[in-house]
N, C-alpha and C positions, 0 to 999 in steps of 0.2 A: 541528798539534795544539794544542788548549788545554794551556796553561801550567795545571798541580796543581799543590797545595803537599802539602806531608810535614806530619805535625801527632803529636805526641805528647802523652800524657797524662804529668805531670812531678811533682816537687816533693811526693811522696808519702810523705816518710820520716817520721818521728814518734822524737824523741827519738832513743835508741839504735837504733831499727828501723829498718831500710835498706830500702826499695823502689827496683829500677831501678837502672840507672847512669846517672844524669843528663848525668856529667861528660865520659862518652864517646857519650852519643848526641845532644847540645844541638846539637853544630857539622854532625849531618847533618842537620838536618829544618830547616823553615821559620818553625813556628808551633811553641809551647810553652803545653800547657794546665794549669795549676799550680793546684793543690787549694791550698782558700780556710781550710784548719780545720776544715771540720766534716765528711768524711769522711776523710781526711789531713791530713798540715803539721802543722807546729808556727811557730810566728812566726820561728824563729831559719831553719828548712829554706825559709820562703817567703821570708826575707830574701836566703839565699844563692842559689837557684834563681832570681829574679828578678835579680841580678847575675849568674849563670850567662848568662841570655837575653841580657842588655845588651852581655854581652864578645863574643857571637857570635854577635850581632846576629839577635836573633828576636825573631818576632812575638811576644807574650806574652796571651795570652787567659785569663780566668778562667776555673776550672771548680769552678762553686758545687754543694752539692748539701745533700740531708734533711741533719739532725743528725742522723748514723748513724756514729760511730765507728768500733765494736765490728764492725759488720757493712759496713766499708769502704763504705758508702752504695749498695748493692746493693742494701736491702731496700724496700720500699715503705711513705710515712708517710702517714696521711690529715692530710694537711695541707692545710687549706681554702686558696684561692685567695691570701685577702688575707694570710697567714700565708707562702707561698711566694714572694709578692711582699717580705715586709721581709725574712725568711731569704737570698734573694737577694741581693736591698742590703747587708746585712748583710757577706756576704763580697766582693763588688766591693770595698765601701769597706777592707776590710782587707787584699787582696791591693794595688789600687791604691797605698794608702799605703806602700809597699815598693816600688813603681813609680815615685813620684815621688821617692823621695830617692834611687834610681838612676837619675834624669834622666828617665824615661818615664812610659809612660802604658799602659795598658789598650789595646790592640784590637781584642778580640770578647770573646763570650762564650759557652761551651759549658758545658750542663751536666752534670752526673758521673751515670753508674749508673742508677740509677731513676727517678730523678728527669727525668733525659737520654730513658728509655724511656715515661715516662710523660704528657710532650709528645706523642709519637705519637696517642696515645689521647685526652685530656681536652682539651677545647676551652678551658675555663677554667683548666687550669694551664699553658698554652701561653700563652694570654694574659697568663699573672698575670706571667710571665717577660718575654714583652717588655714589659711596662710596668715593670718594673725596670729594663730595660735604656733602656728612652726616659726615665725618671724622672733615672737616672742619669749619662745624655750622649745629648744627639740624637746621631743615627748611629751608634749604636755599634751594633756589626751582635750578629743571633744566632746561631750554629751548630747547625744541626740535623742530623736524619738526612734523607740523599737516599733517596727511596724512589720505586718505579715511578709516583708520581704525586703531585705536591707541593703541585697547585695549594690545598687546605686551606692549607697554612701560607702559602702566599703570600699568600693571599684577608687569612688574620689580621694577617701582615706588615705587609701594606698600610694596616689600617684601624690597625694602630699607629705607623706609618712609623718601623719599625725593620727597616731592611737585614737579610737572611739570607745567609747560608753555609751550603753543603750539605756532609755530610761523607759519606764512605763509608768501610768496613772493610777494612782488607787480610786483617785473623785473624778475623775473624769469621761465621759460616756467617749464607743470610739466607733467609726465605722468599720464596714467590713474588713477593709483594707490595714488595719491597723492606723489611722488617721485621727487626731480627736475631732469630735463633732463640734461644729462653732462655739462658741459662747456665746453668739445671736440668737441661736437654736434653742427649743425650750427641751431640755432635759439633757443638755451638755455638762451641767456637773455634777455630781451626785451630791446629795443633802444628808442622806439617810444614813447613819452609821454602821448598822448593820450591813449595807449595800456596800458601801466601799471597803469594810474589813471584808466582807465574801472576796469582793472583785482582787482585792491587794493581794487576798491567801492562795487565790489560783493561779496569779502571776507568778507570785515565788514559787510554786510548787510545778509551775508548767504547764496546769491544766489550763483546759478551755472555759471561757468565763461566757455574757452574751454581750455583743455588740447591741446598738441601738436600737434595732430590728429584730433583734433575740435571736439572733443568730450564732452559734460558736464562734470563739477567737481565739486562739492559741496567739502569746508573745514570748519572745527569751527575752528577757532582761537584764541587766545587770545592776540596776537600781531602780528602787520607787518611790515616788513619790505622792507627800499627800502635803497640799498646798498650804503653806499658813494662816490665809487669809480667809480660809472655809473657817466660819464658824463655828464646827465640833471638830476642827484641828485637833487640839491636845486631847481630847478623851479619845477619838481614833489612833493617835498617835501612842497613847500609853496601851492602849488594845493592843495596837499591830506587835508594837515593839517586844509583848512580853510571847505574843504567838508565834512569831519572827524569831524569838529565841527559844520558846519550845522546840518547835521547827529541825533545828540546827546544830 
């Protein structure tokens, strides 16, 4: 079986406000997606979380997103292409700079919420993205969503020769298409522990799992993730991680 990676979204606290247990779910996952400031973080939480990743030893990925504070970057900005492009940049170069005085470096890039959701759709803010990411470092790859049919972003990949990762959901309900279901929607994230370790084991494994409609879904992946912010995070997380290495 293909080797997954574990991926969590990280680094999300803000001043006195605690999102996640960082400190207890770092050393299970693989990859750590750490909010750049303009949906979470604060400079002091991206400093400490990026030495979190360093001590045990994970991949460290960006996860840029709108200037959306308030609305955790959830919301949708009309943000014209070239505007999504430096907004981008923007936060690479300030999580990076935390990366390099902890000896490392940036490894992909994923990006947050809507922004994350809104790649699927727009041709040109799909673009405007990897050209941040080729602007910023040839190779730096981008993390997208794995959906029933990926060759669109491959096609865009290509003509910006910037490397892709697919990512898939362990908590998250999806439509047919490989899509996730809103979060407006009721039963778009999953709760139930047992439901997202089934959903996560069929993804690595290749099997078909059911969409929203109970329908089969087959996804290839190359990384999954299971959200920090779901509150049986770390008990799912220490599951997946030991069956993920059964696995493998």
């Amino acid at each position: 079986m293909k080797t997954i990676l574990l991926n969590c979204d990280m680094g999300e606290s803000f001043g006195v406000w605690s999102m996640g247990d960082d400190a207890l779910a770092m050393p299970l996952i693989d990859q750590a997606n750490l909010a750049c400031g303009f949906h979470a973080a604060d400079p002091l939480t991206m400093r400490r979380t990026v030495e979190l990743a360093v001590q045990h030893g994970v991949s460290i990925g960006a996860h840029p997103a709108y200037p959306d504070m308030v609305g955790f970057g959830r919301r949708h900005m009309a943000c014209s292409p070239e505007e999504v492009t430096a907004l981008v940049l923007y936060q690479l170069g300030a999580l990076d700079a935390f990366c390099r005085a902890a000896g490392t470096q940036l490894a992909y890039v994923k990006p947050h919420g809507a922004l994350y959701n809104d790649l699927v759709r727009d041709d040109a803010l799909l673009a405007a993205v990897l050209e941040a990411c080729s602007l910023y470092r040839k190779g730096l790859p981008l993390m997208v969503l794995a959906l029933a049919d990926n060759s669109r972003e491959l096609q865009l990949a290509d003509e910006a020769d910037v490397p892709l990762m697919f990512e898939a959901f362990a908590d998250r309900a999806y439509q047919s298409d490989g899509q996730l279901v809103p979060r407006r929607l009721s039963g778009a994230v999953h709760h139930k522990p047992e439901l997202i370790l089934s959903q996560a084991l069929a993804i690595a494994q290749g099997e078909p799992f059911a969409d929203i409609d109970g329908k089969p879904l087959r996804l290839r992946a190359d990384s999954l993730c299971v959200h920090g912010d779901n509150a049986d995070a770390l008990a799912v997380l220490r599951r997946l991680r030991a069956r993920l290495d059964s696995l493998q």
